[in-house]
C-alpha positions as CSV (number, residue, x, y, z in Angstrom):
1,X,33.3,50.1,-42.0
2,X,32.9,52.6,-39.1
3,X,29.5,53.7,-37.5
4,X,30.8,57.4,-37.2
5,X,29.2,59.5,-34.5
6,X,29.2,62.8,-36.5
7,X,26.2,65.1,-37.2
8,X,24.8,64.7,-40.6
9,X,21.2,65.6,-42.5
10,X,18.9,64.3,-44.7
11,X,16.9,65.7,-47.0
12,X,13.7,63.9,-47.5
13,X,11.2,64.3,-50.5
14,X,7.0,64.7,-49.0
15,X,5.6,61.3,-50.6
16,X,2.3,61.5,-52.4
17,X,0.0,64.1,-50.6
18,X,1.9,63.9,-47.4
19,X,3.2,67.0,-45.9
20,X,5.3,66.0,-43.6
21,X,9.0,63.1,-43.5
22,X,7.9,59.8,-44.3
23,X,9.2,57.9,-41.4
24,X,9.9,54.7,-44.3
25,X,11.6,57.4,-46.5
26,X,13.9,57.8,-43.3
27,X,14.6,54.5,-42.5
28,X,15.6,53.9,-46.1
29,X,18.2,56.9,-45.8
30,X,19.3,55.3,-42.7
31,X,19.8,51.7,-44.4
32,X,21.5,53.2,-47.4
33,X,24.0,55.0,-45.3
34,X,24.0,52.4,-42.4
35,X,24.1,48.9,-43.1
36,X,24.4,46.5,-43.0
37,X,23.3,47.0,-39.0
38,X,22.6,44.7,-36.0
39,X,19.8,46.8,-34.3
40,X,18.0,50.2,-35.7
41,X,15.5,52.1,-33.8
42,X,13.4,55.3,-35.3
43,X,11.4,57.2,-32.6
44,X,9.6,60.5,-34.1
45,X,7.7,62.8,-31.6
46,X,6.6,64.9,-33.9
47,X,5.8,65.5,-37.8
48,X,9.0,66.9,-39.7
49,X,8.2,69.3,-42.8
50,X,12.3,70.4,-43.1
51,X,15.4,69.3,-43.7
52,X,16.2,66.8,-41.2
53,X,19.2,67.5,-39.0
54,X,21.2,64.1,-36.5
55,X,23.6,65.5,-34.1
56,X,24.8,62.9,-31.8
57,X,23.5,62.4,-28.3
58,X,26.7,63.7,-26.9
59,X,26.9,66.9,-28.3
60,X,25.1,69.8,-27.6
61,X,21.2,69.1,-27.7
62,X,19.8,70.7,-30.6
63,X,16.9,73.3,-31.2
64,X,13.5,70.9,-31.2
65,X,13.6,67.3,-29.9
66,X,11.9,65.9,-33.4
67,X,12.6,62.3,-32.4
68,X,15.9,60.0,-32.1
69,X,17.9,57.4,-33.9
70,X,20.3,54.3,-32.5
71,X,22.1,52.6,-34.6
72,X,23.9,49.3,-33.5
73,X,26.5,47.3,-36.2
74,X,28.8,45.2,-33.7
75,X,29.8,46.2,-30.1
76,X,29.2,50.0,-30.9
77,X,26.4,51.7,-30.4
78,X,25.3,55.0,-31.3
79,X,22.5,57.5,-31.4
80,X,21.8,60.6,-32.9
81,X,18.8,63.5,-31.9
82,X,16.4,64.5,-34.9
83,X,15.6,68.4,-35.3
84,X,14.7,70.2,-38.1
85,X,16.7,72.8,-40.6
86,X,13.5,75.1,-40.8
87,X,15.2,77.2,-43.3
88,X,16.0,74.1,-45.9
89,X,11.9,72.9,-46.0
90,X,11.3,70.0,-48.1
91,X,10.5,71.1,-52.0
92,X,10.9,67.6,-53.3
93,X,7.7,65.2,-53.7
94,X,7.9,61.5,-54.4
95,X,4.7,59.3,-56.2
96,X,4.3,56.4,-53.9
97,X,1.4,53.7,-53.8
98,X,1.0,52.7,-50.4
99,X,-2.1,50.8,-51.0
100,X,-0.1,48.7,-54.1
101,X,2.4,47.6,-50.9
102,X,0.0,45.2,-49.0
103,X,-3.7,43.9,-49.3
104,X,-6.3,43.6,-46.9
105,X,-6.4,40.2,-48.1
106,X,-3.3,39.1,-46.2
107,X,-4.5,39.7,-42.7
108,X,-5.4,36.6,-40.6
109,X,-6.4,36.4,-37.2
110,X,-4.2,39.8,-36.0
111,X,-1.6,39.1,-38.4
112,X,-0.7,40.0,-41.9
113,X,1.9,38.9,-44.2
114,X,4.1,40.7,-46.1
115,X,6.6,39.3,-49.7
116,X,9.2,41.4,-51.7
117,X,7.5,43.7,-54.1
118,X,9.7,45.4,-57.0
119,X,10.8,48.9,-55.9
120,X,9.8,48.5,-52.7
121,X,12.1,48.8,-49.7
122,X,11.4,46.8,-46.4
123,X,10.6,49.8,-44.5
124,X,8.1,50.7,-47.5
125,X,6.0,47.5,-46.9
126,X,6.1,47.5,-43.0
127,X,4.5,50.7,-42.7
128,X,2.1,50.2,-45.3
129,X,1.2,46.8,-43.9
130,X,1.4,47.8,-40.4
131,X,-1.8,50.2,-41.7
132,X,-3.7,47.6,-43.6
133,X,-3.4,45.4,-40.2
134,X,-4.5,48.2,-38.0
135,X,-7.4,49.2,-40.2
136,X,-8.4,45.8,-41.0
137,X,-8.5,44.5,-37.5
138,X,-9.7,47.8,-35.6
139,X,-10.9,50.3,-37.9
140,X,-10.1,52.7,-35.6
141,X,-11.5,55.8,-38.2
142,X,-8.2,57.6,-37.3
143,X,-5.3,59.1,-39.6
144,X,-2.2,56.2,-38.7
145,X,1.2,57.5,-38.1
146,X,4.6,55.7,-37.6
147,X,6.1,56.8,-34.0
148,X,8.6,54.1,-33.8
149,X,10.1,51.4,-36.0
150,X,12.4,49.3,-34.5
151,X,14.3,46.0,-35.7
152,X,16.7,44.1,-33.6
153,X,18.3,42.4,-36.6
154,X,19.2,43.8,-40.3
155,X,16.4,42.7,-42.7
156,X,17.1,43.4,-46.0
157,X,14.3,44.6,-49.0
158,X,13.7,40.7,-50.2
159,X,12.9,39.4,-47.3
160,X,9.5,38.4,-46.1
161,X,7.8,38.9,-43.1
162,X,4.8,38.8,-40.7
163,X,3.4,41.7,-39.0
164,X,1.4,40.8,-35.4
165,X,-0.9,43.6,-33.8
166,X,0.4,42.8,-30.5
167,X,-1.6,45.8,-28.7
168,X,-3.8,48.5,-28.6
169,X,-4.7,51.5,-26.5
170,X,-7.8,52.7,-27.9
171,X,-7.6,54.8,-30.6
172,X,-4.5,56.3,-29.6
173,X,-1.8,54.1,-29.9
174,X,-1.2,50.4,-31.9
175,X,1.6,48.3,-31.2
176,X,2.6,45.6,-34.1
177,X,5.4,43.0,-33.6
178,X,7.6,42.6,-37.0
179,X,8.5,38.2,-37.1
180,X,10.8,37.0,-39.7
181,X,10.3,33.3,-40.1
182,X,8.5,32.7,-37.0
183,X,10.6,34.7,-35.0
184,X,10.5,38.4,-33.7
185,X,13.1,40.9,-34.8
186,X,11.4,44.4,-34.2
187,X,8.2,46.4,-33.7
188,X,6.2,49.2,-35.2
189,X,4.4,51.9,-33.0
190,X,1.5,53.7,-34.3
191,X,-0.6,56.8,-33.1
192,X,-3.8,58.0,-34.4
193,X,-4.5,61.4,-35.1
């Protein structure tokens, strides 16, 4: 199959009490109509509360820099600008149980561990781990949200993994490295707000 450069959207339901795009609830859009992928990186710059609109980076730059996407399957590379379709806002709202994804339990010495749950897609228990780890090991008193998610190798929703709080800057920013058996394959930015 072909990575296509073309623009698309995605329209992403709010999740629980969030009111903004769930950065798992993209990177599961993203799998679904993307893999199976060699590399995927999500960067967000700021909170999206609308449809959410990819134009490729070589097209004309869109209204608001929202974030950006790059998606490798092969030799081909390609990456896409996030903005947002402020006249589609998201109506849609999803239950999810963030705290049923991972348990405080898990975290040892800066690093928690993360099996398959039912319903739950990888993306779904890296964040919600990543947030256990960070609040577990810092308890920073801040609001945690994802600003990049990045693997360098397709992981797919049965797989296992460990999550290592590799840095911090303060309060600010938390940097996690994603290791699937023993080895690492992607990392997770924070910021607290």
């Amino acid at each position: 199959m072909t990575l296509q450069h073309i623009p698309f959207h995605l329209d992403c339901p709010f999740r629980e009490a969030r009111s903004y795009v769930h950065s798992a609830s993209l990177c599961n859009e993203l799998t679904a109509r993307f893999a199976p992928y060699d590399a995927m990186s999500l960067v967000l710059r700021n909170w999206m509360t609308s449809r959410v609109c990819f134009t490729p980076v070589d097209a004309p730059r869109p209204k608001s820099g929202s974030g950006h996407v790059t998606i490798t399957r092969g030799d081909v590379t390609r990456s896409w600008e996030l903005s947002e379709d402020t006249d589609m806002p998201v109506v849609r709202r999803d239950s999810y149980d963030e705290a049923a994804l991972a348990d405080p339990a898990d975290v040892t010495e800066k690093t928690i561990h993360s099996e398959p749950k039912p319903g739950a897609t990888v993306f779904d228990r890296l964040i919600a781990a990543n947030k256990v780890l960070i609040n577990k090991e810092l308890n920073p008193g801040v609001k945690l949200i994802a600003a990049k998610v990045s693997l360098g190798r397709f992981l797919p929703n049965d797989a296992p993994f460990d999550l290592e709080l590799a840095s911090h800057m303060g309060t600010r920013i938390f940097k996690s490295r994603i290791l699937s058996n023993g080895t690492s394959c992607g990392e997770l930015v924070f910021y607290g707000e």
